[in-house]
C-alpha positions as CSV (number, residue, x, y, z in Angstrom):
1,X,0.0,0.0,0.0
2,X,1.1,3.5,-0.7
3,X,1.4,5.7,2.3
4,X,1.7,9.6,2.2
5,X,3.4,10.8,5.0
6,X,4.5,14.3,6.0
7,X,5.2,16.4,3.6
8,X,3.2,14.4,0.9
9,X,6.1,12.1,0.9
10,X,4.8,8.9,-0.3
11,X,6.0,5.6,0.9
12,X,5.1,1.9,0.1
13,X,4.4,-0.4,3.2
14,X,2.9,-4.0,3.7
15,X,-0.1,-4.4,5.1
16,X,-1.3,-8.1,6.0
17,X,-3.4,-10.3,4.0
18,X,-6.3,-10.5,6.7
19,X,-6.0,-6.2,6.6
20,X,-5.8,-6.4,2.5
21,X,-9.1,-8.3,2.2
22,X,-11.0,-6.3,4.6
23,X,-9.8,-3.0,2.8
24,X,-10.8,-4.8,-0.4
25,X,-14.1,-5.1,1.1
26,X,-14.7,-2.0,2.5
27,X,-13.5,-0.5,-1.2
28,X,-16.1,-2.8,-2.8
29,X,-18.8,-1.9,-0.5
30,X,-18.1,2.0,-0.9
31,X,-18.6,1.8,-4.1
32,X,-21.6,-0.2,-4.4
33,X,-22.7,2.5,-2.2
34,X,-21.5,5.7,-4.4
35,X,-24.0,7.1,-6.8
36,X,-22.6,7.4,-10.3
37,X,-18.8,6.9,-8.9
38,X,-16.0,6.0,-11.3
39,X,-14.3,3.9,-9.5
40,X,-13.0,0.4,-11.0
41,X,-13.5,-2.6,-8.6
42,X,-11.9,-1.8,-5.7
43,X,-9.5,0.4,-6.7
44,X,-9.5,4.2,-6.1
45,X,-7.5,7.2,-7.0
46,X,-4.0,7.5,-5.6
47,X,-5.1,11.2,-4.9
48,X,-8.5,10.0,-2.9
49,X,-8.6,9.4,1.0
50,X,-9.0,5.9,1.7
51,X,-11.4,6.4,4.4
52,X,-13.7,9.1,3.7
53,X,-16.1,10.7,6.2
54,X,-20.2,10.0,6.2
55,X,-19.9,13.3,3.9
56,X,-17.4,12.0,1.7
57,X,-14.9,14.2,2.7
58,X,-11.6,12.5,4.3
59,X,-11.8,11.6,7.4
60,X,-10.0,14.2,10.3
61,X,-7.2,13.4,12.7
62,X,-10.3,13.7,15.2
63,X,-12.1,11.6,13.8
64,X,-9.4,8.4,13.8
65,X,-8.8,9.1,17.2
66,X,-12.7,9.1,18.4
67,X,-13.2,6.3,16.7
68,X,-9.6,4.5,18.1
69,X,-11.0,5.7,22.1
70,X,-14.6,4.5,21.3
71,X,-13.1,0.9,20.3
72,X,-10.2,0.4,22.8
73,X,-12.7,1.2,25.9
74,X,-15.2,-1.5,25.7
75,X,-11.6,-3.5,25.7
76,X,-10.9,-2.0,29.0
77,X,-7.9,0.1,27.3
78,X,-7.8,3.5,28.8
79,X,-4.7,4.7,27.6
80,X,-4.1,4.2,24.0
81,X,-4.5,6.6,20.8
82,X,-3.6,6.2,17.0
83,X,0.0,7.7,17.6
84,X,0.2,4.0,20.2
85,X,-0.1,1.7,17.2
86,X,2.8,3.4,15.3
87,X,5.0,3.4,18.6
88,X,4.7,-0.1,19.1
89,X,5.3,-0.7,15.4
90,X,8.5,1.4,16.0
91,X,9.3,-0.6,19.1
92,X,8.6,-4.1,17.7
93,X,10.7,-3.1,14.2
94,X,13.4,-1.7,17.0
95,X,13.6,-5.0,19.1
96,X,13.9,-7.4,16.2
97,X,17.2,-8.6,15.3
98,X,16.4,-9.0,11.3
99,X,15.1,-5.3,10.8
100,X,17.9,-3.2,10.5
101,X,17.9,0.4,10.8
102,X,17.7,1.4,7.6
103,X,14.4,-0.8,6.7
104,X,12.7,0.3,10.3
105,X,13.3,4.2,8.9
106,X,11.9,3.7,5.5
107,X,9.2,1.5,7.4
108,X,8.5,4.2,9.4
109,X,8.7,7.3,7.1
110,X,11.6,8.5,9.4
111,X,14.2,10.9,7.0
112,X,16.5,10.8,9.8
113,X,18.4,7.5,11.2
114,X,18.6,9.4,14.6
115,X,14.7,9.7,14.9
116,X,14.0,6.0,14.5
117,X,17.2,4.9,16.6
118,X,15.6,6.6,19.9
């Protein structure tokens, strides 16, 4: 999947069979839903938010992590917000002997070795 970071840098990361199928889904379903949308299966444009808002807007940075709190709760998780998921990425990718440096920074969008080695 193609990832656009910061800056509108763009970056290509893996995302897990299980998570590829239930985006394909979700794609499929949104545009069974779209009136008179050009999208092609379940593809969209590269310039087009994956998730879009009830609107059809993109979604805010408010929104992801409302919907994060409203989910992690019921789970009895107090604590936790989108940034978490990223830092344990970052943490897991740091504590694994095959992932070097380098890989975890691209991984991560990091342009600096420094940022990702802390």
């Amino acid at each position: 999947m193609t990832v656009r970071g910061r800056g509108r840098k763009q970056r290509r990361v893996p995302v897990h069979a299980k998570a590829r199928r239930a985006l394909r889904e979700y794609l499929e379903e949104r545009r069974q839903r779209s009136k008179g949308a050009e999208e092609q299966g379940s593809r969209i444009n590269a310039d087009e938010p994956l998730f879009l808002s009830q609107k059809g807007g993109p979604i805010t940075p408010y929104v992801v992590w409302y919907t994060v709190k409203k989910y992690a709760r019921p789970a009895g998780v107090e604590d936790v917000s989108p940034h978490t998921f990223r830092h344990t990425v970052a943490t897991r990718l740091g504590r694994d002997p095959a992932v070097d440096l380098v890989t975890a920074a691209t991984f991560l969008g990091h342009a600096r070795l420094d940022t990702t080695a802390r």
